[in-house]
C-alpha positions as CSV (number, residue, x, y, z in Angstrom):
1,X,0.0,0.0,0.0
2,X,1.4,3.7,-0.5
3,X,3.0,6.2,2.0
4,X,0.1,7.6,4.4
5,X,0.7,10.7,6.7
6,X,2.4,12.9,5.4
7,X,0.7,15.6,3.8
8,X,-2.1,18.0,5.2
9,X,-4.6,14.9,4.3
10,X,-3.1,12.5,5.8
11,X,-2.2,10.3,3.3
12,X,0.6,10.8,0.0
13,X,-1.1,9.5,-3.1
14,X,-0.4,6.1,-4.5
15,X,2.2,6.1,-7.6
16,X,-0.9,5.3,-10.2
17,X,-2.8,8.3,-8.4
18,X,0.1,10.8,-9.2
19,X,0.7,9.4,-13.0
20,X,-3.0,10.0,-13.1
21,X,-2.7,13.8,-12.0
22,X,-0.1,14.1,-14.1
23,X,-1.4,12.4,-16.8
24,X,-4.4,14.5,-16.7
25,X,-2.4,18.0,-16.8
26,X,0.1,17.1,-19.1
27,X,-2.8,15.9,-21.9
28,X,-4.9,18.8,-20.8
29,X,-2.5,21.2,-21.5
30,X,-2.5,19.9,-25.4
31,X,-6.1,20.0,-25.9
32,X,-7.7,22.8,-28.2
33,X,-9.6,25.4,-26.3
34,X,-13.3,24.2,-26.6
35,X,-12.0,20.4,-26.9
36,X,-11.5,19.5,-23.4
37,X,-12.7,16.3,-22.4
38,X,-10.4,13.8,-20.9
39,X,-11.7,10.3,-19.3
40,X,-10.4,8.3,-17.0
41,X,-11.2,4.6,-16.4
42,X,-10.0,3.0,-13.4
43,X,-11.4,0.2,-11.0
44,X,-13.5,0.3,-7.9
45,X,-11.3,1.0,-5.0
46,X,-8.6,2.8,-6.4
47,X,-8.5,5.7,-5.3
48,X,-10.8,8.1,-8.5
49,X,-12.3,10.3,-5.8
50,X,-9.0,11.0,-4.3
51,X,-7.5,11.6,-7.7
52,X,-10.1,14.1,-8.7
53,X,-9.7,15.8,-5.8
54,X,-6.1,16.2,-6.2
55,X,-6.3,17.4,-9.7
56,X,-8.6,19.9,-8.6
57,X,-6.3,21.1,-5.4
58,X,-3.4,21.6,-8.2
59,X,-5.6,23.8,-10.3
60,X,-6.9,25.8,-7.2
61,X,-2.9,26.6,-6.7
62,X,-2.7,28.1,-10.1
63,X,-6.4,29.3,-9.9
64,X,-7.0,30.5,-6.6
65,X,-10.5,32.0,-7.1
66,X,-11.4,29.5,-10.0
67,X,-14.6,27.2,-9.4
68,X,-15.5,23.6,-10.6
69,X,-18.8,21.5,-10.8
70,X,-18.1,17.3,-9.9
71,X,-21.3,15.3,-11.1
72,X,-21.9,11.9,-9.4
73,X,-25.2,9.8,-9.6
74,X,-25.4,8.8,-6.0
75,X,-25.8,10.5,-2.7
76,X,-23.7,8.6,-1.0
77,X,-21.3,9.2,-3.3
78,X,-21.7,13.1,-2.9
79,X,-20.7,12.7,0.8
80,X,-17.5,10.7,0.1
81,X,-16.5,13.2,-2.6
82,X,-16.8,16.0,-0.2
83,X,-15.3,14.5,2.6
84,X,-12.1,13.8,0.0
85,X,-12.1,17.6,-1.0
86,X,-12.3,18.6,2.9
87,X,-9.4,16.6,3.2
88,X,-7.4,18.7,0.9
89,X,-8.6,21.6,2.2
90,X,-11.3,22.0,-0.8
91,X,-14.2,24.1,-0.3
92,X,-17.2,22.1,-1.5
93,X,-20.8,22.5,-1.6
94,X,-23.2,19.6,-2.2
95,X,-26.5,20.7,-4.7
96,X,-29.6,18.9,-4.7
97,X,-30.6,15.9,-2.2
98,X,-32.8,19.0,-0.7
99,X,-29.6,21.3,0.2
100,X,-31.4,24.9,0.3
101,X,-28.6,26.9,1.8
102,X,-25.7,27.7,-0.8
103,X,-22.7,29.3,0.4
104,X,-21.7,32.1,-2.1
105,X,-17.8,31.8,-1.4
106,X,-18.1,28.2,-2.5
Protein backbone atom coordinates (compact mmCIF):
# COMPACT_ATOMS: atom_id res chain seq x y z
CA UNK A 1 0.00 0.00 0.00
CA UNK A 2 1.43 3.67 -0.52
CA UNK A 3 3.02 6.17 2.00
CA UNK A 4 0.08 7.60 4.44
CA UNK A 5 0.71 10.65 6.72
CA UNK A 6 2.41 12.92 5.38
CA UNK A 7 0.73 15.62 3.77
CA UNK A 8 -2.13 18.04 5.16
CA UNK A 9 -4.55 14.93 4.27
CA UNK A 10 -3.11 12.46 5.82
CA UNK A 11 -2.18 10.25 3.27
CA UNK A 12 0.62 10.79 0.02
CA UNK A 13 -1.13 9.46 -3.10
CA UNK A 14 -0.44 6.08 -4.48
CA UNK A 15 2.20 6.11 -7.55
CA UNK A 16 -0.91 5.32 -10.15
CA UNK A 17 -2.78 8.28 -8.44
CA UNK A 18 0.06 10.83 -9.22
CA UNK A 19 0.72 9.41 -13.05
CA UNK A 20 -2.96 9.96 -13.07
CA UNK A 21 -2.74 13.83 -11.99
CA UNK A 22 -0.11 14.12 -14.14
CA UNK A 23 -1.40 12.38 -16.80
CA UNK A 24 -4.39 14.54 -16.69
CA UNK A 25 -2.45 18.05 -16.80
CA UNK A 26 0.12 17.09 -19.14
CA UNK A 27 -2.82 15.90 -21.92
CA UNK A 28 -4.88 18.78 -20.75
CA UNK A 29 -2.47 21.22 -21.51
CA UNK A 30 -2.52 19.94 -25.43
CA UNK A 31 -6.06 20.04 -25.85
CA UNK A 32 -7.67 22.77 -28.19
CA UNK A 33 -9.64 25.40 -26.27
CA UNK A 34 -13.32 24.16 -26.57
CA UNK A 35 -11.97 20.37 -26.88
CA UNK A 36 -11.48 19.54 -23.39
CA UNK A 37 -12.72 16.35 -22.36
CA UNK A 38 -10.43 13.77 -20.91
CA UNK A 39 -11.69 10.26 -19.28
CA UNK A 40 -10.44 8.30 -16.96
CA UNK A 41 -11.17 4.61 -16.36
CA UNK A 42 -10.05 3.00 -13.37
CA UNK A 43 -11.38 0.18 -10.99
CA UNK A 44 -13.45 0.32 -7.87
CA UNK A 45 -11.29 1.03 -5.02
CA UNK A 46 -8.57 2.80 -6.44
CA UNK A 47 -8.53 5.65 -5.26
CA UNK A 48 -10.78 8.12 -8.55
CA UNK A 49 -12.34 10.32 -5.77
CA UNK A 50 -9.02 10.98 -4.35
CA UNK A 51 -7.46 11.58 -7.70
CA UNK A 52 -10.08 14.14 -8.70
CA UNK A 53 -9.70 15.79 -5.76
CA UNK A 54 -6.09 16.25 -6.20
CA UNK A 55 -6.33 17.36 -9.72
CA UNK A 56 -8.64 19.93 -8.60
CA UNK A 57 -6.28 21.09 -5.42
CA UNK A 58 -3.37 21.60 -8.20
CA UNK A 59 -5.63 23.80 -10.34
CA UNK A 60 -6.91 25.76 -7.16
CA UNK A 61 -2.88 26.63 -6.66
CA UNK A 62 -2.68 28.10 -10.09
CA UNK A 63 -6.40 29.30 -9.88
CA UNK A 64 -7.02 30.53 -6.56
CA UNK A 65 -10.54 31.97 -7.07
CA UNK A 66 -11.37 29.49 -9.98
CA UNK A 67 -14.61 27.23 -9.41
CA UNK A 68 -15.45 23.65 -10.60
CA UNK A 69 -18.80 21.51 -10.76
CA UNK A 70 -18.10 17.34 -9.87
CA UNK A 71 -21.35 15.30 -11.11
CA UNK A 72 -21.88 11.94 -9.45
CA UNK A 73 -25.17 9.84 -9.61
CA UNK A 74 -25.45 8.84 -5.97
CA UNK A 75 -25.81 10.52 -2.68
CA UNK A 76 -23.73 8.62 -1.01
CA UNK A 77 -21.31 9.21 -3.29
CA UNK A 78 -21.67 13.10 -2.90
CA UNK A 79 -20.72 12.75 0.83
CA UNK A 80 -17.53 10.74 0.14
CA UNK A 81 -16.50 13.21 -2.63
CA UNK A 82 -16.81 15.99 -0.25
CA UNK A 83 -15.30 14.45 2.61
CA UNK A 84 -12.07 13.84 0.05
CA UNK A 85 -12.11 17.60 -1.03
CA UNK A 86 -12.32 18.63 2.87
CA UNK A 87 -9.44 16.58 3.16
CA UNK A 88 -7.41 18.70 0.85
CA UNK A 89 -8.62 21.56 2.23
CA UNK A 90 -11.35 22.02 -0.76
CA UNK A 91 -14.21 24.05 -0.27
CA UNK A 92 -17.21 22.12 -1.46
CA UNK A 93 -20.81 22.45 -1.60
CA UNK A 94 -23.20 19.57 -2.24
CA UNK A 95 -26.51 20.73 -4.73
CA UNK A 96 -29.58 18.87 -4.68
CA UNK A 97 -30.64 15.86 -2.17
CA UNK A 98 -32.75 18.99 -0.72
CA UNK A 99 -29.62 21.26 0.25
CA UNK A 100 -31.37 24.91 0.25
CA UNK A 101 -28.63 26.91 1.81
CA UNK A 102 -25.75 27.70 -0.78
CA UNK A 103 -22.65 29.29 0.36
CA UNK A 104 -21.72 32.08 -2.14
CA UNK A 105 -17.76 31.85 -1.36
CA UNK A 106 -18.09 28.24 -2.48
Amino acid sequence: SGQRFSDESGRMPRLYQMQAVDFFFREMSKAPAGRRTLRFELAGGTGKTFIIASIIARDLQVEPEGRHVVFVPWRDLARQTEHEFKLLQIATQILGDGCVNLDPKV
